[in-house]
C-alpha positions as a Python dict, from the first residue, in 0.01 Angstrom:
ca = {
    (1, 'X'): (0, 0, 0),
    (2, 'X'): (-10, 405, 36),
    (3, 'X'): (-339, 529, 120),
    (4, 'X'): (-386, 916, 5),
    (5, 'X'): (-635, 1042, 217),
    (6, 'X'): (-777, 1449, 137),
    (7, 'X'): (-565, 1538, 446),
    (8, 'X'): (-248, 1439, 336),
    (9, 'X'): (-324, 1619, -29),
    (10, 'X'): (-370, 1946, 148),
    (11, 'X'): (-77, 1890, 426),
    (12, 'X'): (128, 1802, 9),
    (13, 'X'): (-12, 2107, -134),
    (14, 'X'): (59, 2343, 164),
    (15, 'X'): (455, 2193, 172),
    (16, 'X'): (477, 2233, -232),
    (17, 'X'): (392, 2581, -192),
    (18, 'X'): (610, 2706, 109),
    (19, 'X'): (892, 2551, -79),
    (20, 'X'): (785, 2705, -390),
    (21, 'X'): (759, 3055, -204),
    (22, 'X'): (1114, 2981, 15),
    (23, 'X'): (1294, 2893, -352),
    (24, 'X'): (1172, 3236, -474),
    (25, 'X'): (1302, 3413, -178),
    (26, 'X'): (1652, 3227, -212),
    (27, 'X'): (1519, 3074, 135),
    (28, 'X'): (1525, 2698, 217),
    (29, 'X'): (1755, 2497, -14),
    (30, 'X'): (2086, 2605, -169),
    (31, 'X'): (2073, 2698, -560),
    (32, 'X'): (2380, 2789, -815),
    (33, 'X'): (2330, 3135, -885),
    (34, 'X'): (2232, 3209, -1239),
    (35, 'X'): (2550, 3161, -1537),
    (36, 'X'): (2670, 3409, -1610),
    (37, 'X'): (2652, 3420, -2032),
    (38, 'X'): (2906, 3243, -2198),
    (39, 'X'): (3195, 3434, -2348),
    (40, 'X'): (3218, 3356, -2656),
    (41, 'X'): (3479, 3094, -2750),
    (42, 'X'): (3821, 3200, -2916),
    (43, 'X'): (3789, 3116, -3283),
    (44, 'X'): (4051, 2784, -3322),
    (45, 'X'): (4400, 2838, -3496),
    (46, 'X'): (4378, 2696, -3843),
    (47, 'X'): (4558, 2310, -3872),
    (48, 'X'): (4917, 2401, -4076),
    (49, 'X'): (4852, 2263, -4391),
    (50, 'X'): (5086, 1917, -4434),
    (51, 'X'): (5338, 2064, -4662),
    (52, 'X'): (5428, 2335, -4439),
    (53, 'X'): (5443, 2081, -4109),
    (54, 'X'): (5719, 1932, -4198),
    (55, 'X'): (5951, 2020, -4514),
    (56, 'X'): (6275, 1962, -4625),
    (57, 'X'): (6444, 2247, -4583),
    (58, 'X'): (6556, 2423, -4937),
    (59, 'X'): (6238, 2240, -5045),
    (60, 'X'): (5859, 2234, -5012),
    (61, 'X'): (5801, 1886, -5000),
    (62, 'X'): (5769, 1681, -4647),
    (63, 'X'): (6046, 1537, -4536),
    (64, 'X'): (5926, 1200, -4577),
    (65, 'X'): (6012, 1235, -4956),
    (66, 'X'): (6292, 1110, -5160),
    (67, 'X'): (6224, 1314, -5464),
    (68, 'X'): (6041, 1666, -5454),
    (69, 'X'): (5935, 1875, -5733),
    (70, 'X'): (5790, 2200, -5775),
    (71, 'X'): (5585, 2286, -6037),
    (72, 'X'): (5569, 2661, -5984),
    (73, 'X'): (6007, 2700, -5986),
    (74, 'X'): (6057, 2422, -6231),
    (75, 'X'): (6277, 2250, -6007),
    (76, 'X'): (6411, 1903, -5907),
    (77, 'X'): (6582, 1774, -5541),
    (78, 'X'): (6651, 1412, -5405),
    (79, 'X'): (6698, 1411, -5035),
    (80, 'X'): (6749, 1125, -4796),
    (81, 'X'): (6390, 1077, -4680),
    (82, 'X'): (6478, 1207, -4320),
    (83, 'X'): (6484, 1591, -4405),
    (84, 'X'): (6822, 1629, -4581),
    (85, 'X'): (6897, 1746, -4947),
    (86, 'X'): (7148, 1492, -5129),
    (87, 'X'): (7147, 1637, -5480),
    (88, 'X'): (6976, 1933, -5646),
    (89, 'X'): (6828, 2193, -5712),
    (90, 'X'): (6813, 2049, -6087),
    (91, 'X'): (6621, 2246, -6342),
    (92, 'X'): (6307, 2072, -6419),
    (93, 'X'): (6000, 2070, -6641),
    (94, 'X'): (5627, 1978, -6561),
    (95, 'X'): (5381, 1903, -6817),
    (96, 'X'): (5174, 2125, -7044),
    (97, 'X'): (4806, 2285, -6949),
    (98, 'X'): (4662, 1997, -7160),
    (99, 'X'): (4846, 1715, -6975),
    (100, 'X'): (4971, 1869, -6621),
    (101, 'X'): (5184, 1650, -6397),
    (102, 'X'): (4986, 1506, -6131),
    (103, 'X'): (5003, 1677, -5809),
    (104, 'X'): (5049, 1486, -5461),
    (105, 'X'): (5265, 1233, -5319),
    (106, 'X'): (5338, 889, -5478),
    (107, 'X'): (5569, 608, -5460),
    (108, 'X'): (5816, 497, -5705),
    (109, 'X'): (5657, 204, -5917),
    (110, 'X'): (5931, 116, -6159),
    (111, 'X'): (6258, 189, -6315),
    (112, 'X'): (6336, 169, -6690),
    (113, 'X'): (6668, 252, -6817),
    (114, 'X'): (6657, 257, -7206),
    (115, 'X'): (6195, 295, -7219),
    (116, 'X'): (6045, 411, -7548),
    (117, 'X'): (5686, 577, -7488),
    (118, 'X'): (5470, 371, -7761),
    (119, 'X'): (5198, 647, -7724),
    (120, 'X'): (5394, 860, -7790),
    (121, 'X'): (5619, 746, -8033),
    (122, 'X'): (5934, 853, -7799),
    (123, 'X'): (6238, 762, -7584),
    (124, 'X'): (6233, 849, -7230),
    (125, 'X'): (6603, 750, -7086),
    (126, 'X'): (6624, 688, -6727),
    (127, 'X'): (6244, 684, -6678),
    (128, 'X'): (6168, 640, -6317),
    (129, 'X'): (5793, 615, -6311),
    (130, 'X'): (5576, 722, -5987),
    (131, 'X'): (5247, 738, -6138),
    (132, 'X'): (5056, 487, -6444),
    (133, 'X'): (5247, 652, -6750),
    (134, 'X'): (5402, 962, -6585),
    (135, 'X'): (5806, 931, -6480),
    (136, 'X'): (6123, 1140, -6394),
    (137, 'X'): (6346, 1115, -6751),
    (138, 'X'): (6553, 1281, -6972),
    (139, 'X'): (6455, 1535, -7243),
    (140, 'X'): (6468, 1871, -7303),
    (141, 'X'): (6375, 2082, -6985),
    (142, 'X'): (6299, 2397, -7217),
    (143, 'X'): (5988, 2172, -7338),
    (144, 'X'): (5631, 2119, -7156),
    (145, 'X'): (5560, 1724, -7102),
    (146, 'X'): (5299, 1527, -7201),
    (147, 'X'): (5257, 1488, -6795),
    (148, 'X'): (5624, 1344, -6701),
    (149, 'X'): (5902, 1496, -6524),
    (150, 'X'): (6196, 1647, -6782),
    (151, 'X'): (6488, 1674, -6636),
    (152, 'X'): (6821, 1659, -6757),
    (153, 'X'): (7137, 1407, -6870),
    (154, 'X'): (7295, 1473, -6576),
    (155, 'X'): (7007, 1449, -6309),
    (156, 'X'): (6803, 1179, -6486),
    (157, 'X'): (7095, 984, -6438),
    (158, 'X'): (7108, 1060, -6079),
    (159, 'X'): (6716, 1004, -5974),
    (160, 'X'): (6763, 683, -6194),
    (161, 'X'): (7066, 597, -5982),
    (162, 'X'): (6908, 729, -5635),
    (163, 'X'): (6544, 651, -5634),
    (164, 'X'): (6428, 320, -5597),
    (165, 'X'): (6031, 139, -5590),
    (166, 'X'): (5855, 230, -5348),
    (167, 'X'): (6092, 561, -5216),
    (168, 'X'): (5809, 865, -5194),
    (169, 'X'): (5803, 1181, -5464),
    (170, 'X'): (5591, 1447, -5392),
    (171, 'X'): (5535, 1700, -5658),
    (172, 'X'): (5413, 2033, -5549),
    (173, 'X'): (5200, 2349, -5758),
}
């Protein structure tokens, strides 16, 4: 049991404020010395976006893909998957303003040689579908889609032949 007697209060108070007095002086006890303010951090360099981290080159898709299109040049390329071109540029048509092909990356779903569109009343040869209703086939590549890839006899064949479920496309604006 501590006993606090008026004597040992004043003897407190007396120590409390010679400390107080030797802190003010920078006498008695070691202190840091004020911070100096804070410069003011460098701003951080922007993250590359993902299509320019890695591409194919000749392309603008990653490397990761097996079929790349772009939008903007209205062309076509197959590549290996490891960063290598193995057929194209091919000529190539997107869809129309009213049904745009989807943007992003996707896997091949399925493969239909001889498919006729029954929404649209229309063959699509060599369809090679990445997306619910939107595939790689043959038609006219002079001709906005409905949302698909055109692309010609020639390379429709070949991404029919190449491409397989579950190889990535990446289609690019």
């Amino acid at each position: 049991m501590i006993v606090v007697t008026g004597r040992w209060i004043a003897r407190l108070g007396a120590t409390v404020a010679a400390c107080a007095a030797a802190a003010g002086l920078g006498l008695g006890t070691a202190q840091a010395a004020p911070a100096a303010p804070a410069a003011p951090a460098a701003p951080a360099a922007p993250a590359a976006p993902a299509a320019l981290a890695a591409t194919t080159p000749g392309t603008p898709c990653a490397t990761t893909a097996k079929a790349c299109m772009d939008l903007s040049t209205r062309q076509a390329w197959l590549t290996d998957g490891a960063g290598h071109v193995t057929a194209g540029p091919f000529a190539a048509r997107g869809g129309k303003s009213s049904a745009p092909t989807p943007v992003g990356t996707f896997s091949v779903e399925k493969k239909v040689r001889h498919y006729w569109s029954t929404e649209f009343d229309a063959p699509m040869p060599n369809a090679v579908f990445f997306q619910p209703g939107i595939a790689f086939h043959e038609d006219s590549v002079n001709v906005a889609s409905n949302g698909c890839v055109h692309l010609g006899w020639g390379p429709s064949q070949t991404f029919y032949d190449t491409l397989q479920p579950g190889n990535q496309v990446q289609v690019v604006s």
